[in-house]
C-alpha angles and dihedrals in degrees: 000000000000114000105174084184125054124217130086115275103242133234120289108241097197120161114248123246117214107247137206097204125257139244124286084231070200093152099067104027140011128229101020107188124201103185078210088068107101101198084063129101089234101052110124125254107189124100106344096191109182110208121233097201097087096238088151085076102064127101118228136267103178117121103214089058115137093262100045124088100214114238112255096013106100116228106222100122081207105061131113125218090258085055097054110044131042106225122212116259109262102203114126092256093057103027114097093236075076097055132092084258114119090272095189089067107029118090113183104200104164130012104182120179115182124228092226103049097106091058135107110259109252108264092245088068081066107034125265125252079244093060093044092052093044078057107055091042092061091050084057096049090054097057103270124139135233093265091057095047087055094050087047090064092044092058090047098053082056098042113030102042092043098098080055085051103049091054084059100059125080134234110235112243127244114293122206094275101217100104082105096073096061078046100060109351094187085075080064081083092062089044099127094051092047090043087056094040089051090040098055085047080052100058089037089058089047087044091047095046086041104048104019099036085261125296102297080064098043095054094060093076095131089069094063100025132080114347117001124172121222129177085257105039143309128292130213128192125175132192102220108133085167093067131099098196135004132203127173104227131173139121082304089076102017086265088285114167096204104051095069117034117174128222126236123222117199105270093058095268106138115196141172126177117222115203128220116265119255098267092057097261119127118267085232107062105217108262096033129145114240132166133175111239105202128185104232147179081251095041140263110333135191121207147156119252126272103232098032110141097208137046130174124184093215116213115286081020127122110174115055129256123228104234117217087220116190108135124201105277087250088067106038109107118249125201119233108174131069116242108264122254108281092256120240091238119014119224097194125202106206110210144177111203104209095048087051106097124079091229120088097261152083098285117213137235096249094056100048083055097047094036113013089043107062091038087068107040076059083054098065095240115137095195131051109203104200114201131188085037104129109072116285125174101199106061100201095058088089083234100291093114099076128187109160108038097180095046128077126234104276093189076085103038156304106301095255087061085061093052086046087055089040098055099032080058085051099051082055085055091243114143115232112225120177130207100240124192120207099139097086144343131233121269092240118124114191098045097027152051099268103109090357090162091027095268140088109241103055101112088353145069108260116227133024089333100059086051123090098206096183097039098034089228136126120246124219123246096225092182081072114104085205090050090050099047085048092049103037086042087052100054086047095051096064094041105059096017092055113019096240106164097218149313147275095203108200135209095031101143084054088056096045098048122059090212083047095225101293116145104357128119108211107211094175100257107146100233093066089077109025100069153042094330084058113107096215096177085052092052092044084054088052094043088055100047096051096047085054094036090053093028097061097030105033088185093054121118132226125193128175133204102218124146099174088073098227107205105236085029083125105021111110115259101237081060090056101261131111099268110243125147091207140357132221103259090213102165093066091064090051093047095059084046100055087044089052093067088053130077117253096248089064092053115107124206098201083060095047092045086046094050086044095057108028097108127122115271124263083000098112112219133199117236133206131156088212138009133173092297092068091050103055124105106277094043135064127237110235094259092054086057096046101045107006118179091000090078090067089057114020109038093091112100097224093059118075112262129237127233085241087062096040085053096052103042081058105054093034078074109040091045095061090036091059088040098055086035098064111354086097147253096341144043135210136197129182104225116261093026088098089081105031097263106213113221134036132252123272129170128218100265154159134230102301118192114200137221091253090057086260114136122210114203126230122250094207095263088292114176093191093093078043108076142053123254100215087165095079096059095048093044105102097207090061129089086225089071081061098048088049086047103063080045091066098047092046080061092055107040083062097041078057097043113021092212095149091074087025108141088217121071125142119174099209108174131036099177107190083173101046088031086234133154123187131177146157136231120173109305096351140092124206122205121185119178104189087182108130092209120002121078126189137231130203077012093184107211125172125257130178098206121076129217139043117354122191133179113274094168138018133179092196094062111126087236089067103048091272136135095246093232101140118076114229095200090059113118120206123197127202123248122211130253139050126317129162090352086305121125083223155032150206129199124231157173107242107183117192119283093007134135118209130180123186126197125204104240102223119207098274097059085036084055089045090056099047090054092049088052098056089050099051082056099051086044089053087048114057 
């Protein structure tokens, strides 16, 4: 077996379903094992969370269920796969070889079209009158009234049938794609280059209508690939065109080669059909184990399937298992509330569940529902971004080494935990992103998709290109019509099956650039990204996932991590662009972070304005001051730079405090503040960040070497450097309380205002002398004095509105760790005549290190107040 990263995978920590047993399935095979049986040796012992949010009540919604005849798999336990599917011609006038698509790069292996495609989903994929019904009536039960049952059904019509409803929709078709050049017109000198890129997406887009049905059909993959339940069997299908023979083997046939050989059609796609037992139960018990052992040019070869949707690394076990998973209908998750609005601007938590409990361990799903969620609907965010969620063996990888991309981490939980965190996420009105990797797959062999056929070049490039050096990763041949069904499927799949509301896909500079962004410097100019280093087939990828991404959920949300800047990154594809609602404003982060090793007296404002705002126009980008990245071991999160060692002995607010931590609790502040104020249209915060969290990240981990000769100890497989501790910011005798707090009330001046997607903003001082930045964003004034000593009084600053201004937001508030030397009750009025190119000022008290926003306080609110006055009085009176 083949590891390209040392260190032990660590214990699964799932949640337990309650089960009713299973059939013997005694009939057909002996010794059936479910590693979910817990009478079993092989049950697992490790973290048994029951969940308290009474998922176990709900009826299902999942389509392959035992009763259901999945839409497009035929049920005739009998047929072949030549019976069942009616294959494209491949003579040279209808293959796609013959089409205008790159033909050099493009390799059709199976173009399956299903006989039952055209035909209305079974009524169990949306939930039966009967299962509403049951519904309401246990709301009932349990004490609920009429209303609430109604609403009940009302969220139902508009949860459970929208997979129904998504099929429906259709994907809009190509536009001309030349909307980019008014955009920008200097990209009318790259023409030639944009006009092949958009031409290629456009083929694609007629391939794909003309072989799959069109996208909406193609990305449905999942329903026609690996396991899929019918009312008759199973069915498995397998893309390994690199194999000479196939068998399904697991505990349901005492893992025997030879009892279950599969059958290969012409374009690599191996297939056997596994009737139900004679008692009606299903010939795979849920929670069995299962593999595919294939003959190939490397040997024979064991793997988990490709598209398996759950893997669990069982105890004394290093490689990972593929996991039959098809739970009993009662414990299968339903969802109960709608998706929330696509906010206007996104305030992202970035989170890691696993690392998000304050005790040393691998936290679960269920708790970060029951504990993280409401913590940061408190916090004022509007969007939860989950990494580390798509299968990885290797745990301190962050995620990013990938070997089962269909199937959920199951170091946190069972999948239907995950739909329970995802919905309850939903019910506080908090959008689900996932951090989604498709850039590139881990390196692993037995448990993931490295040499699944036994070749190189199956999903990847073969050679030197489908090889990461630096990142000891595989990189994805998106020129591939297998590859694309997989991916495209994949994105899909989280998004309808479990209700994710969009994606941060990593790495995609990696994907875009040949050279993947090593060792290159962007300095914008426009041939760095318009010629031979361009990946075409990879922006063509991206192009396609976000026109079916936005095609089939119009409130989902893309956002990109690209540091190269590509021009078009956020423009929509049917304007010629690559389709992106955001992009990861990375630079900011590495900025702050190159400051931070200065002294304050060698920071310029006019640099950290310009790296703020330096962003595309009309292209919306996503700040943060720091992510994930800043907090690793190796790096230092922005409070450990500010105030280092002092944080162990001097945060407590009954010990004096020390200039190094008033320092930093001031710029802490005003560093996120700026950030939030003029970075862009998003905003983005590491858990636990909010707060300063004092010490770095650090997985449990072994001795790694590293492709450079570098070694990295281990830290014996510690968790103590794992883990978030949540209880120093809500510890009121701690400065950190201070720190969140700010945080909070960021949130929610935003939430008020909405500056941040303001169309009025006007920076109008840059005071390299006074150290001064001050800028405006709708109704609001910000004022940042960097000075490390002086403060300034009857500061005059330029406003365009006239009339009263009051403070909306101050980072010297007591509240906030501050010294409380700026009065809230002051009033300031504006003064005619031109300041700072503004028609108009204000005059104000600027101390030292302080952020200040002031909000014009419009007649409405002047009325508010008035009326609270007078009954303060009267109060006061009686």
């Amino acid at each position: 077996m083949v590891y390209t990263l040392s260190g032990v995978r660590f214990p699964t920590v799932p949640s337990v379903y309650k089960s009713n047993g299973f059939s013997s399935n005694g009939d057909r095979r002996n010794a059936n094992i479910s590693v979910f049986l817990k009478k079993h040796s092989l049950s697992r012992k490790i973290l048994a969370e029951k969940s308290s949010y009474n998922s176990e009540s709900r009826p299902s919604t999942i389509a392959a269920s035992g009763k259901v005849l999945v839409p497009g798999i035929q049920s005739d336990s009998s047929s072949s796969s030549t019976d069942q599917f009616e294959f494209a011609e491949t003579s040279p006038e209808n293959s796609p070889a013959s089409t205008d698509v790159d033909s050099s790069t493009m390799e059709h292996a199976s173009q399956i079209k299903t006989e039952n495609d055209d035909v209305e989903p079974s009524s169990d994929l949306t939930g039966s009158v009967e299962e509403l019904d049951f519904a309401s009536s246990l709301q009932l039960q349990e004490g609920g009234k009429l209303e609430e049952s109604k609403t009940l059904n009302t969220s139902e019509e508009t949860i459970i049938d929208e997979s129904d409803r998504i099929r429906e929709r259709g994907i809009p078709p190509p536009g001309l794609g030349q909307k980019i050049y008014e955009i920008d017109p200097l990209l009318t000198n790259y023409r030639q280059h944009l006009d092949y890129r958009y031409s290629q997406y456009k083929k694609l887009r007629e391939a794909i209508d003309k072989y799959e049905g069109g996208l909406e059909a193609f990305s449905r993959g999942y329903e026609r690939m690996g396991f899929t339940r019918s009312a008759t069997g199973i069915t498995y299908r397998e893309w390994a065109p690199g194999a000479q023979s196939a068998a399904l083997i697991g505990d349901f046939n005492n893992w025997d080669a030879n009892a279950d050989f599969m059958t290969r059609n012409e374009f690599g796609v191996w297939e056997i059909f596994l009737p139900n037992n004679v008692d009606g139960s299903p010939a795979i018990p849920h929670g069995s184990r299962v593999k595919i052992r294939m003959d190939t040019p490397s040997g024979v070869k064991d793997s988990i399937p490709a598209w398996i949707n759950y893997s669990l690394q069982l105890p004394d076990e290093i490689p990972y298992n593929g996991i039959y998973y098809d739970p009993p209908e009662e414990e299968r998750y339903i969802f109960q509330h709608p998706r929330p609005k696509k906010p206007k601007s996104v305030r992202i938590y970035e989170s890691h569940i696993g690392m998000s409990s304050p005790e040393p361990k691998i936290n679960s799903y269920v708790n970060f529902r029951d504990e993280v969620l409401p913590r940061i609907k408190k916090l004022g965010y509007n969007a939860v971004q989950i990494m580390a969620i798509q299968e990885h063996s290797y745990y301190a990888s962050f995620g990013y080494h990938v070997t089962n991309f269909f199937a959920p981490s199951s170091r946190f939980g069972t999948p239907d935990d995950l739909k329970s965190l995802i919905d309850k996420a939903h019910e506080l009105g908090i959008v689900v992103l996932m951090d989604i990797v498709h850039s590139h797959a881990s390196n692993n062999t037995l448990d993931g998709l490295n040499m699944f056929d036994g070749t190189d070049s199956c999903y990847f490039h073969s050679g030197a290109r489908g090889y990461h050096w630096m990142w000891d990763f595989r990189l994805f041949n998106y020129g591939n019509w297998e590859v694309l069904r997989y991916l495209l499927s994949n994105a899909r799949w989280w998004l309808d099956e479990f209700k994710f509301d969009g994606f941060r896909f990593d790495g995609v500079t990696s994907m875009m650039c040949t050279h993947h962004g090593l060792s290159v410097g962007f300095t914008g100019n426009y041939e760095e990204y318009f010629g031979l280093a361009t990946d075409v087939d990879a922006v063509v990828y991206l192009m396609l996932v976000n026109d079916l991404i936005h095609g089939l959920f119009p409130d989902a949300i893309t956002i990109g991590e690209d540091v190269s800047g590509m021009p078009t990154f956020c423009v929509p594809v049917q304007d010629g662009g690559v389709g992106f609602d955001y992009r990861l404003h990375m630079a900011i982060a590495d900025k702050w972070i190159e400051l931070l090793k200065k002294r304050d007296e060698d920071w310029r404002v006019g640099d950290i304005v310009h790296t703020l705002t330096n962003r595309r126009w009309s292209e919306k980008c996503v700040s943060y001051a720091e992510s994930h990245d800043q907090a690793l071991v190796g790096d230092k999160t922005i409070a450990f730079w500010l105030m280092d060692k002092d944080m162990y002995d001097f945060m407590a607010l009954d010990r004096p405090s020390t200039s190094l931590i008033d320092r930093g609790i001031a710029l802490h502040k005003m560093i996120r503040l700026v950030t939030m104020g003029l970075g862009g249209e998003g905003y983005l915060n590491f858990m636990g960040n909010e707060f300063g969290h004092p010490e770095w990240i650090d997985f449990p981990r072994a001795e790694q070497h590293l492709s450079d000769g570098s070694v990295i100890p281990r830290n014996q497989f510690s968790y103590d450097k794992c883990r978030r501790r949540f209880d120093l910011g809500d510890a009121e005798y701690l400065r950190y309380r201070g720190l969140q707090e700010f945080d909070r009330a960021m949130q929610y001046l935003e939430d008020k205002y909405e500056f941040m997607t303001s169309e009025h903003q006007f920076i109008s001082r840059k005071d390299e002398g006074d150290r001064m930045i001050v800028f405006e964003k709708g109704n609001l004034v910000f004022v940042f004095n960097f000075h490390w000593t002086k403060g300034y009084s009857d500061y005059r600053i330029g406003c365009l509105k006239p009339g009263k201004y009051k403070v909306a937001l101050d980072s010297d508030d007591p509240l906030f760790g501050g010294f409380g030397r700026i009065d809230h009750n002051a009033e300031y009025f504006t003064f005619e005549g031109w300041y700072d190119d503004r028609p108009r000022s204000i005059m104000v008290y600027a101390p030292s290190r302080t952020a200040v926003v002031y909000a014009l306080v419009d007649k409405e609110e002047e009325e508010e107040e008035e009326v609270a006055v007078v009954e303060e009085v009267v109060v006061e009176e009686e």
